[in-house]
Z-matrix of the N, CA and C atoms (Angstrom, degrees):
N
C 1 1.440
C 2 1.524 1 111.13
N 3 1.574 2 101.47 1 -0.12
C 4 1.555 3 93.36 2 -173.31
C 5 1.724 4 117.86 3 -79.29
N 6 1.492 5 99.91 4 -11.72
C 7 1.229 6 104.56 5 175.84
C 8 1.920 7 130.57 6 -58.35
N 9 1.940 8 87.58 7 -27.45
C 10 1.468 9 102.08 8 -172.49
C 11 1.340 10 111.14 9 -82.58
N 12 1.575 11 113.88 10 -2.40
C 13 1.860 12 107.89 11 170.49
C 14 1.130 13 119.29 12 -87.69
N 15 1.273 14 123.96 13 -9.67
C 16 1.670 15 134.51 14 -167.25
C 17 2.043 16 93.71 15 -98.83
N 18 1.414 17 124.22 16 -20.75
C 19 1.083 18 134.61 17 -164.65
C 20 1.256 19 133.49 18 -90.23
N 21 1.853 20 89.07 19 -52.10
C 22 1.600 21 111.67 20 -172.81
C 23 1.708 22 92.33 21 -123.12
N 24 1.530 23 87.20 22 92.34
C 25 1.727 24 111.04 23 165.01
C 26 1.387 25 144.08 24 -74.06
N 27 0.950 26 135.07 25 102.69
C 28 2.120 27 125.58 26 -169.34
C 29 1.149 28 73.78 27 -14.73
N 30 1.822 29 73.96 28 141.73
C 31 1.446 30 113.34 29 153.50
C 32 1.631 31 111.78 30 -136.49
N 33 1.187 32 109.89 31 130.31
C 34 1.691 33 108.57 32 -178.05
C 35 1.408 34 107.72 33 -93.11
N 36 1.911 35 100.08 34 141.54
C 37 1.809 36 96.73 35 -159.82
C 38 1.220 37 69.26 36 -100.18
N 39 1.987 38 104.61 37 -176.29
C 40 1.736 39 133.69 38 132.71
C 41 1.947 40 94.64 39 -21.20
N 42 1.657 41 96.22 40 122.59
C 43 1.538 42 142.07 41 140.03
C 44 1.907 43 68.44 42 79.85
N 45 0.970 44 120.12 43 89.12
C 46 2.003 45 119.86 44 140.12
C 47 1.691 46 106.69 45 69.26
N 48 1.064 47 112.84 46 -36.72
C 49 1.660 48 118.26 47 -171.92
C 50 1.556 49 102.30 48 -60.45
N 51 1.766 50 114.83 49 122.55
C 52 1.143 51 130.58 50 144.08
C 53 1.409 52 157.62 51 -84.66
N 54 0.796 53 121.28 52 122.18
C 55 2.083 54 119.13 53 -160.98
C 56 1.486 55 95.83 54 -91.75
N 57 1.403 56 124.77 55 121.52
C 58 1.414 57 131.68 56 -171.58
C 59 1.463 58 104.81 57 -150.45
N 60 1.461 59 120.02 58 155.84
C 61 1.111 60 107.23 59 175.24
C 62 1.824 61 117.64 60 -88.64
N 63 1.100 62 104.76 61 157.75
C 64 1.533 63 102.48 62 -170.02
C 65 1.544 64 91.94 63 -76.98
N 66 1.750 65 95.01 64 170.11
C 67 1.411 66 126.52 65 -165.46
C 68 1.466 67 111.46 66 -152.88
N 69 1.503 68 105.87 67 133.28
C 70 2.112 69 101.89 68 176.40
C 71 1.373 70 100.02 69 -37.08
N 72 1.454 71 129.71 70 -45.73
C 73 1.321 72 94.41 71 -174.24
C 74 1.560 73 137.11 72 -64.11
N 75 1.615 74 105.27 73 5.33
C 76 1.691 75 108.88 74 -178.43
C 77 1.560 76 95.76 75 -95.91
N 78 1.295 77 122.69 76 -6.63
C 79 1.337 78 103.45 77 -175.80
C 80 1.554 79 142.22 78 -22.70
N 81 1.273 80 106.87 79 -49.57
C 82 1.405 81 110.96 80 -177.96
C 83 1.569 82 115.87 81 -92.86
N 84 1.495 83 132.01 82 -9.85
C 85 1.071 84 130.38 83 140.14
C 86 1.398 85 112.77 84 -40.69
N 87 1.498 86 109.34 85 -83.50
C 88 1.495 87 120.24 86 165.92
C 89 1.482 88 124.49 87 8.92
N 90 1.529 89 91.28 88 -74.16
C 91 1.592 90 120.59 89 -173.76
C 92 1.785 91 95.49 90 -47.70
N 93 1.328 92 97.74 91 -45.58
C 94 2.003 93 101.82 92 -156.33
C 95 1.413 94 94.54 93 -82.96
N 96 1.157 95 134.32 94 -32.74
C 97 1.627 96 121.60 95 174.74
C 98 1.450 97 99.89 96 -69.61
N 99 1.584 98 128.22 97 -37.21
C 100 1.366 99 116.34 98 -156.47
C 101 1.739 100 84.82 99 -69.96
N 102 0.670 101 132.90 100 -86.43
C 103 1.548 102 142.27 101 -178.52
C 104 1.408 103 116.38 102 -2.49
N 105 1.536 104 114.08 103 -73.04
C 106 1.176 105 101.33 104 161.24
C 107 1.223 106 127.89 105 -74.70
N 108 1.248 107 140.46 106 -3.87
C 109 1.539 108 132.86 107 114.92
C 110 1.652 109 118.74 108 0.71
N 111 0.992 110 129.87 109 -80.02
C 112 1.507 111 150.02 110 -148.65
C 113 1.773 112 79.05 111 -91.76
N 114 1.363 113 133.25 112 -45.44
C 115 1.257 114 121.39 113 -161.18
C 116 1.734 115 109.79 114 -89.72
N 117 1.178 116 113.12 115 -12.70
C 118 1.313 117 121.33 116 173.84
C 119 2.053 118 119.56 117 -80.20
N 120 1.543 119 89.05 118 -44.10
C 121 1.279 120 101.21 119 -169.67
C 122 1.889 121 119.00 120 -142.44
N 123 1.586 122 127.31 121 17.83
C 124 0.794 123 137.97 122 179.84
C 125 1.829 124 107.75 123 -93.11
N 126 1.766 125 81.03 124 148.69
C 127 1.866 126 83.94 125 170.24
C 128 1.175 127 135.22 126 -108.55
N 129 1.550 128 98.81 127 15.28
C 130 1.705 129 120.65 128 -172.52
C 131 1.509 130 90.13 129 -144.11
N 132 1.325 131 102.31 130 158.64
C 133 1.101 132 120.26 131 -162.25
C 134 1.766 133 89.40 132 -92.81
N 135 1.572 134 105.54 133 145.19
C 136 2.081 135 112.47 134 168.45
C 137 1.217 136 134.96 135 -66.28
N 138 0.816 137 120.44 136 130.23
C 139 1.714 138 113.04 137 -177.48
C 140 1.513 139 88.75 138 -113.73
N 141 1.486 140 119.65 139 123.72
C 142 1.405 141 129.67 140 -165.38
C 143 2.016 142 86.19 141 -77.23
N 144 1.139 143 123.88 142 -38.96
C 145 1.342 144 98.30 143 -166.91
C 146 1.708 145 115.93 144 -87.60
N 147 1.639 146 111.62 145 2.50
C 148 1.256 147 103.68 146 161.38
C 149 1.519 148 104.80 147 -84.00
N 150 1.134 149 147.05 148 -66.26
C 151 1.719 150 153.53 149 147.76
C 152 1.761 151 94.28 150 15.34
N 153 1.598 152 117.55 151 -62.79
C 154 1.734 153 110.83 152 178.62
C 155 1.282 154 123.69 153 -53.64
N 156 1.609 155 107.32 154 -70.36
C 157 1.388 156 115.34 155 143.93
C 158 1.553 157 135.04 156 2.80
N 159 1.415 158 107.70 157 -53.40
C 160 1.675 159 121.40 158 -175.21
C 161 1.899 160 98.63 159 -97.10
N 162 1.456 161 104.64 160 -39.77
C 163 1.521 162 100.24 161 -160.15
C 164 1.869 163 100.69 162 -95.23
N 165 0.828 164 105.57 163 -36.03
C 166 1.819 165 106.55 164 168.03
C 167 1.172 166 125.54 165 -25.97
N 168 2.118 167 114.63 166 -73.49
C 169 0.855 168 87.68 167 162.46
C 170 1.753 169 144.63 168 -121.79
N 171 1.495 170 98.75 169 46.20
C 172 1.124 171 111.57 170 176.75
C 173 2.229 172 103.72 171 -80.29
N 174 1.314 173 112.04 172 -30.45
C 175 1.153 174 105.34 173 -177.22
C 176 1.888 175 108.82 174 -85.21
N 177 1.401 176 101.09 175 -9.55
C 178 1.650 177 100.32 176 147.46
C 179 1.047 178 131.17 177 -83.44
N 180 1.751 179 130.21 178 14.96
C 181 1.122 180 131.11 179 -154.56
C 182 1.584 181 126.61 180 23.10
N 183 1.288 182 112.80 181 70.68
C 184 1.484 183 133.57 182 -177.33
C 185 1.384 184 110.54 183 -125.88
N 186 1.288 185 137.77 184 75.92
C 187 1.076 186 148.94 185 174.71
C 188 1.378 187 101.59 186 82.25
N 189 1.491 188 127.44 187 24.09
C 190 1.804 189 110.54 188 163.78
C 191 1.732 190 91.67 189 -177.93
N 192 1.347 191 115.30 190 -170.28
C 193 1.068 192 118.17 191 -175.44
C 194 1.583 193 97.59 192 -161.01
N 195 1.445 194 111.85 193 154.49
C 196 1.597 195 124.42 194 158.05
C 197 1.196 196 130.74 195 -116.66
N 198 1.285 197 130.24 196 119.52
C 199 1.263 198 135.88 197 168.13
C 200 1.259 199 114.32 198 -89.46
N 201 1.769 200 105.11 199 135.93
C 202 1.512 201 117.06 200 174.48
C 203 1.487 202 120.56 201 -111.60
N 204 0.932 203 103.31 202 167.86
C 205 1.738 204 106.51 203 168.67
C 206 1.841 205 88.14 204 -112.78
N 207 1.429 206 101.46 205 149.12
C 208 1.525 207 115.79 206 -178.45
C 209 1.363 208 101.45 207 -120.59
N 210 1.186 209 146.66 208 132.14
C 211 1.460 210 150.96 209 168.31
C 212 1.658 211 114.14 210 -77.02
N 213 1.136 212 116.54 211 128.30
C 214 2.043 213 111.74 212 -177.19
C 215 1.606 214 98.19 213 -45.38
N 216 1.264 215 123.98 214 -10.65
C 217 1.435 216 107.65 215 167.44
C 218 1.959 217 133.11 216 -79.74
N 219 1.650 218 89.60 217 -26.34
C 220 1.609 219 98.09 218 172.73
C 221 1.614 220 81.41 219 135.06
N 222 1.617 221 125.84 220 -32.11
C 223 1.485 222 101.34 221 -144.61
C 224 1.709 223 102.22 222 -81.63
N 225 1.470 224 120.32 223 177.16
C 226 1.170 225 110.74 224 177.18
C 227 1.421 226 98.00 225 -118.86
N 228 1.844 227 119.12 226 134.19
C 229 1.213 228 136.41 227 -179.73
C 230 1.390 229 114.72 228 -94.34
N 231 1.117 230 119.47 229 -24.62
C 232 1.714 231 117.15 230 160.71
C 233 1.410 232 110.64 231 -170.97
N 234 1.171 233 119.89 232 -167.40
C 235 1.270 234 155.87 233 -158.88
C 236 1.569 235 156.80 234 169.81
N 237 0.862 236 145.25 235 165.00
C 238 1.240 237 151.51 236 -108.94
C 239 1.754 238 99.35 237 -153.99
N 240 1.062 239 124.83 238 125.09
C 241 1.720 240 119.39 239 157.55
C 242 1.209 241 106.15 240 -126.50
N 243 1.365 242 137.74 241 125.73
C 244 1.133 243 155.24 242 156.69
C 245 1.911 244 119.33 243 -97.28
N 246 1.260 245 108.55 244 119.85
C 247 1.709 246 99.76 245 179.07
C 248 1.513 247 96.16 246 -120.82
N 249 1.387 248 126.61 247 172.34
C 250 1.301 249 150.90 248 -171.10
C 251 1.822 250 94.83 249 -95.56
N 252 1.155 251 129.44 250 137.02
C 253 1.148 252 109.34 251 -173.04
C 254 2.191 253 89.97 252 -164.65
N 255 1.195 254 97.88 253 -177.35
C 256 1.465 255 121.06 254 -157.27
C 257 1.869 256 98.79 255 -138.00
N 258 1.333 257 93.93 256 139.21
C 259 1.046 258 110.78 257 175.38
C 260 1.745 259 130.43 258 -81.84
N 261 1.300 260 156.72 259 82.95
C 262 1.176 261 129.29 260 -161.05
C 263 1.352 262 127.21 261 -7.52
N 264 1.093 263 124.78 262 -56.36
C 265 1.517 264 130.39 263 -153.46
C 266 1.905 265 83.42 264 -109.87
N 267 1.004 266 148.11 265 19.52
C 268 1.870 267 132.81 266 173.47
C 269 1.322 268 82.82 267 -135.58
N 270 1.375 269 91.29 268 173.04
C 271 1.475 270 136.11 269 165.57
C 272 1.871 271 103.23 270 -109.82
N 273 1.001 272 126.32 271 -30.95
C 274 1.204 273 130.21 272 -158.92
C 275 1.972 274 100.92 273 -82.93
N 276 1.180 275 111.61 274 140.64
C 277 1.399 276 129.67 275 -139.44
C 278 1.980 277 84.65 276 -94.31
N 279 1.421 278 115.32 277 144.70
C 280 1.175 279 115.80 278 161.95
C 281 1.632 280 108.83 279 -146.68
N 282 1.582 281 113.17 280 165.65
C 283 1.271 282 107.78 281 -168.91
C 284 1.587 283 120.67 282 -94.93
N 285 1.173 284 145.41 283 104.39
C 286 1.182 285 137.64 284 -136.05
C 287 1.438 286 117.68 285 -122.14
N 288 1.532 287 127.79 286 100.70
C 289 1.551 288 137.87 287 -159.67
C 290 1.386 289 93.86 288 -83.06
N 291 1.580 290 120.38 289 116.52
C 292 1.322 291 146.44 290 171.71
C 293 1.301 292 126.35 291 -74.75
N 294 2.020 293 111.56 292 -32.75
C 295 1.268 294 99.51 293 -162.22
C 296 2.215 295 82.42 294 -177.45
N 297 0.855 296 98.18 295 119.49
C 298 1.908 297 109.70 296 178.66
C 299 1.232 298 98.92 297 -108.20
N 300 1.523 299 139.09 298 87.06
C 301 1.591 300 112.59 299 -172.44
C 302 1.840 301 97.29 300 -122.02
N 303 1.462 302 120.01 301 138.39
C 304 1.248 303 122.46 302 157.69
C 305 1.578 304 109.04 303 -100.53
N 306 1.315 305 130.49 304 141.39
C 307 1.466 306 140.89 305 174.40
C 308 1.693 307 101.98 306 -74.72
N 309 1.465 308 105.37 307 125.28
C 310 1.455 309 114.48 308 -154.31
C 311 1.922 310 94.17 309 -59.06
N 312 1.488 311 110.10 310 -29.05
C 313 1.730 312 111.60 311 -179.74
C 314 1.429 313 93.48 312 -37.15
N 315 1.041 314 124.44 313 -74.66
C 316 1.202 315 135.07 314 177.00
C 317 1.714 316 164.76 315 -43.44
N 318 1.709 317 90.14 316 -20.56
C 319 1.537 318 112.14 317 164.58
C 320 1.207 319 130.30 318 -36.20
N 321 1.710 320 108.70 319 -69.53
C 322 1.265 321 131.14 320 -178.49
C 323 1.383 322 99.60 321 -64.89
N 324 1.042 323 135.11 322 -24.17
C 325 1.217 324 120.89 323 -152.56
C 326 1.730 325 109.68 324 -86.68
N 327 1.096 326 120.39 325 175.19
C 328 2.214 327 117.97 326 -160.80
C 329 1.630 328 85.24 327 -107.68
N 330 1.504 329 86.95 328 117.34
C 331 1.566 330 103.52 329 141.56
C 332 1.911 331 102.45 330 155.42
N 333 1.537 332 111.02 331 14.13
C 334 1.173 333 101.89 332 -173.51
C 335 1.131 334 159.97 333 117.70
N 336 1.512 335 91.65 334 -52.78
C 337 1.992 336 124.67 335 -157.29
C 338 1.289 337 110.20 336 -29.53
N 339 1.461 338 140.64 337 -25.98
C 340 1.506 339 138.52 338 -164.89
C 341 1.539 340 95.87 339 -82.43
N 342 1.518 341 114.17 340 -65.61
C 343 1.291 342 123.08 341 162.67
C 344 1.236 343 127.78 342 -20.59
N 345 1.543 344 115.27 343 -52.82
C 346 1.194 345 132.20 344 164.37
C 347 1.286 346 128.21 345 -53.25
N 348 1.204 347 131.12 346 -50.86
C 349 1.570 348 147.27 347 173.05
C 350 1.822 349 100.00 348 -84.90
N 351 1.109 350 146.79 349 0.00
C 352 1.311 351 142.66 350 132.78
C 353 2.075 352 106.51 351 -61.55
N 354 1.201 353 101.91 352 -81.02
C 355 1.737 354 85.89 353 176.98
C 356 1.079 355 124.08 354 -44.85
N 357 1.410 356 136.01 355 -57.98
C 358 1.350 357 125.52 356 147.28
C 359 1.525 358 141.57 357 22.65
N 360 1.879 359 71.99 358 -74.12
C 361 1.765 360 104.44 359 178.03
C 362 1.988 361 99.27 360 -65.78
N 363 1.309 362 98.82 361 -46.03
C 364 1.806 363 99.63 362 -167.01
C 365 1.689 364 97.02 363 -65.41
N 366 1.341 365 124.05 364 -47.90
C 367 1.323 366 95.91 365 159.16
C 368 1.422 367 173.89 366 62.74
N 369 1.686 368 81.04 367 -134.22
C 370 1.323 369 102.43 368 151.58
C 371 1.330 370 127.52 369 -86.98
N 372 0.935 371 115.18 370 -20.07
C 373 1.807 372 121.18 371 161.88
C 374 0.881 373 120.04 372 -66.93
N 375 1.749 374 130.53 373 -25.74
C 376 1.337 375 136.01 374 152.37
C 377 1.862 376 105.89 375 -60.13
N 378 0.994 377 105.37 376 -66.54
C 379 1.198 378 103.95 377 -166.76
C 380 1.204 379 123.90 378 -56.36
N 381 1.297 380 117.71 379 -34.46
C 382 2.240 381 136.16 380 159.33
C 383 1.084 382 95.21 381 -54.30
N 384 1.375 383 140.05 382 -33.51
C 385 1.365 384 136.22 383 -143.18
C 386 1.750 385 118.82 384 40.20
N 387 1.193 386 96.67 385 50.80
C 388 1.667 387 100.07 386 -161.64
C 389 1.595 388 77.64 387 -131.32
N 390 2.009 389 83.03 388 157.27
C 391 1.822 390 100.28 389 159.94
C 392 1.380 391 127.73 390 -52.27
N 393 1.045 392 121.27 391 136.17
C 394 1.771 393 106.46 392 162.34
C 395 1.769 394 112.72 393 -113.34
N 396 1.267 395 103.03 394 116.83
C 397 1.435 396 98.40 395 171.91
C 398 1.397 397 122.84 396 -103.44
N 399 1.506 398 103.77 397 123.56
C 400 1.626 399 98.82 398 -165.59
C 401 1.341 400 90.99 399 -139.47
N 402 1.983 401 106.23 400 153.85
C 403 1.506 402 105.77 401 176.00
C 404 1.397 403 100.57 402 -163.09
N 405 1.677 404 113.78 403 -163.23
C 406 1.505 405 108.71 404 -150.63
C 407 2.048 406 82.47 405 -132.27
N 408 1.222 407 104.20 406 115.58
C 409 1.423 408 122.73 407 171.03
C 410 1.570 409 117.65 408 -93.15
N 411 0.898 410 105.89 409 33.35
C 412 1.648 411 107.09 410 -170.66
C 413 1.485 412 118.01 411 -124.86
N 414 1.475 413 106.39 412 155.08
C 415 1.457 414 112.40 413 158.59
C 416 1.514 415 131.10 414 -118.09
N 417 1.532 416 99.10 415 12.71
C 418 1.798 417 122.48 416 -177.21
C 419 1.716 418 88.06 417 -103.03
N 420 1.106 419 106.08 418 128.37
C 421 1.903 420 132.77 419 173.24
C 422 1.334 421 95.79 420 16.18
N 423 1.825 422 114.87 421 64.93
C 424 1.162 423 124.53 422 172.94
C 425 1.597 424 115.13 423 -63.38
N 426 1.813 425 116.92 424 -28.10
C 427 1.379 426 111.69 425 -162.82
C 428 1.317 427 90.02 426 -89.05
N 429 1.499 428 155.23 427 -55.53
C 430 1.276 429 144.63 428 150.87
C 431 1.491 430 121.71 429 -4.17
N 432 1.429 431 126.18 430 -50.91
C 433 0.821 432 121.76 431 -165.53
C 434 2.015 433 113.28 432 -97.27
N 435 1.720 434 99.39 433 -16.82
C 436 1.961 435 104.49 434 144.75
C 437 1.060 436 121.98 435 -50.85
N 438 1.201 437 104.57 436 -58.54
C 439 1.483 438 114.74 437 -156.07
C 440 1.988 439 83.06 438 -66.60
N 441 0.853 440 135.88 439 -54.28
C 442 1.699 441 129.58 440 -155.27
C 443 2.430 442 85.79 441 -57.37
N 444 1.084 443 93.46 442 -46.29
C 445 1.719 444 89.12 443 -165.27
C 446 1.582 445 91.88 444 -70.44
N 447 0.930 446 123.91 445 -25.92
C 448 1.527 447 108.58 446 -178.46
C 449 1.426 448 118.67 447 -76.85
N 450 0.966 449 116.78 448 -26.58
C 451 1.331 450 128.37 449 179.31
C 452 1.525 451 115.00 450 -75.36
N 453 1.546 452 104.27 451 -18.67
C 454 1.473 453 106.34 452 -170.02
C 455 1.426 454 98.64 453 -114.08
N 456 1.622 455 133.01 454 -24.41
C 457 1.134 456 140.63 455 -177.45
C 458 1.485 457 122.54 456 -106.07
N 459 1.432 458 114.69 457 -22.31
C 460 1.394 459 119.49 458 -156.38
C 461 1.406 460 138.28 459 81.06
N 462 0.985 461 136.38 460 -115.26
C 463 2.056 462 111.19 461 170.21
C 464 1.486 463 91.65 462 -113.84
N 465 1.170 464 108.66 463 158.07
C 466 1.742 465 129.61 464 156.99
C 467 1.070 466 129.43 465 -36.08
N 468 1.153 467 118.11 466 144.37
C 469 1.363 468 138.26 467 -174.18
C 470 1.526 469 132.36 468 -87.56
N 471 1.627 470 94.86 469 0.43
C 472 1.711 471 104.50 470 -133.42
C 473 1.725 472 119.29 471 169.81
N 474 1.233 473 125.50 472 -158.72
C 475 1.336 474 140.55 473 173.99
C 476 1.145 475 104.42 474 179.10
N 477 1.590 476 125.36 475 148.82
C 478 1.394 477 150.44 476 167.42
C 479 1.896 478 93.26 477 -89.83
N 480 1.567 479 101.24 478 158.24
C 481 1.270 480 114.13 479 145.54
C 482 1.316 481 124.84 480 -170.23
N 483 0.816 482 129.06 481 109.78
C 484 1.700 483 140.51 482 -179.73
C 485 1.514 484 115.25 483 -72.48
N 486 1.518 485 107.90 484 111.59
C 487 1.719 486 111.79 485 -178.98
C 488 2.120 487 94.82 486 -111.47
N 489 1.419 488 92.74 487 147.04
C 490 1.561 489 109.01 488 171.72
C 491 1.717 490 98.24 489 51.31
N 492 1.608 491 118.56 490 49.76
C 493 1.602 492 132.48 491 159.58
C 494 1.529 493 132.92 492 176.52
N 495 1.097 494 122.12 493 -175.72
C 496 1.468 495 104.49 494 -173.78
C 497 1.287 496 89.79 495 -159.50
N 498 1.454 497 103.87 496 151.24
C 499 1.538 498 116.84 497 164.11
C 500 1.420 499 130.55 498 -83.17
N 501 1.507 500 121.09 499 142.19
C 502 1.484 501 109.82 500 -152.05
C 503 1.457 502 122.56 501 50.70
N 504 1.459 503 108.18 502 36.41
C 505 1.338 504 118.92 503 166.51
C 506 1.345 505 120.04 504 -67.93
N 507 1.642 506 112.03 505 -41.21
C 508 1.788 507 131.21 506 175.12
C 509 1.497 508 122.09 507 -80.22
N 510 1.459 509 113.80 508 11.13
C 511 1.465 510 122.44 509 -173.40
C 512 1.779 511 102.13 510 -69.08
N 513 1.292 512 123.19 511 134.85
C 514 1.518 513 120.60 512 -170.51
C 515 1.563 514 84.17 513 -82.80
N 516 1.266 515 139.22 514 -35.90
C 517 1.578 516 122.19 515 -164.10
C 518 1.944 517 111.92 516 -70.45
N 519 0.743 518 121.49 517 175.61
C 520 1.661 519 136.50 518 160.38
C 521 1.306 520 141.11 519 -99.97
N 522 1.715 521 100.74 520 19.92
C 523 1.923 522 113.29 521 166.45
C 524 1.394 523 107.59 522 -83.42
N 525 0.808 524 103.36 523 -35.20
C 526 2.649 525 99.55 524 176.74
C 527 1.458 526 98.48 525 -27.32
């Protein structure tokens, strides 16, 4: 993966926000988007030391990588995890999007960032020259969030479906 840092360079979106690849030094940002990640839109509850595990060493580029959005302030509003991964039935390596999350501060707000960390994602899939399989696990403004992959991918591949759970089932608030 070390090839994709020399490749896939910041890019500055609409209003200051940058798409970069993450670094140990975002770790603990990281950690707090991954979290509310899992707390926004997960169907199992987090175990912060599997979350390290997955995000560690992908921000060493060791079998995956993360892309962030950076705010003109320094902070980072979301991100992207991508790992290198295997198919049941292959041997042959594909690129596999784990987690697309924008920090709700941030949605409404102009410049993109989801959008952003989808190209991102294409990328590095250009640049691996590998598949990228990415999709939408949700039941929070699921058709919003098609229409964003369609626009960047073209039609679907597929369908998700979740029996006996729901996503953003573990959210402490009461909008689900």
């Amino acid at each position: 993966m070390t090839e994709v840092a020399t490749a896939v360079k910041p890019v500055a979106a609409d209003a200051g926000i940058t798409v970069r690849i993450g670094t140990l030094d975002d770790l603990d940002e990281v950690m707090a988007l991954s979290l509310a990640a899992v707390e926004d839109n997960g169907f199992l509850n987090a175990d912060p030391q599997e979350l390290v595990k997955a995000m560690y060493p992908a921000l060493m580029q060791d079998h995956g990588i993360v892309g962030v959005t950076v705010e003109p302030d320094g902070r980072l509003s979301g991100g992207v995890l991508l790992t290198l991964s295997k198919h049941w039935y292959s041997s042959a390596i594909f690129l596999e999007e784990r987690s697309v999350f924008v920090h709700p501060d941030f949605r409404n707000a102009k410049g993109g960032r989801a959008a952003r960390l989808v190209e991102f994602s294409k990328r590095v899939s250009d640049t691996l020259g590998l598949p990228l399989l990415i999709g939408v696990l949700s039941s929070d403004r699921t058709e919003a969030k098609v229409r964003l992959y369609r626009r960047a991918f073209g039609e679907p591949q597929g369908a998700f479906f979740l029996y006996n759970g729901a996503t953003g089932a573990h959210r402490s608030d009461t909008e689900h």
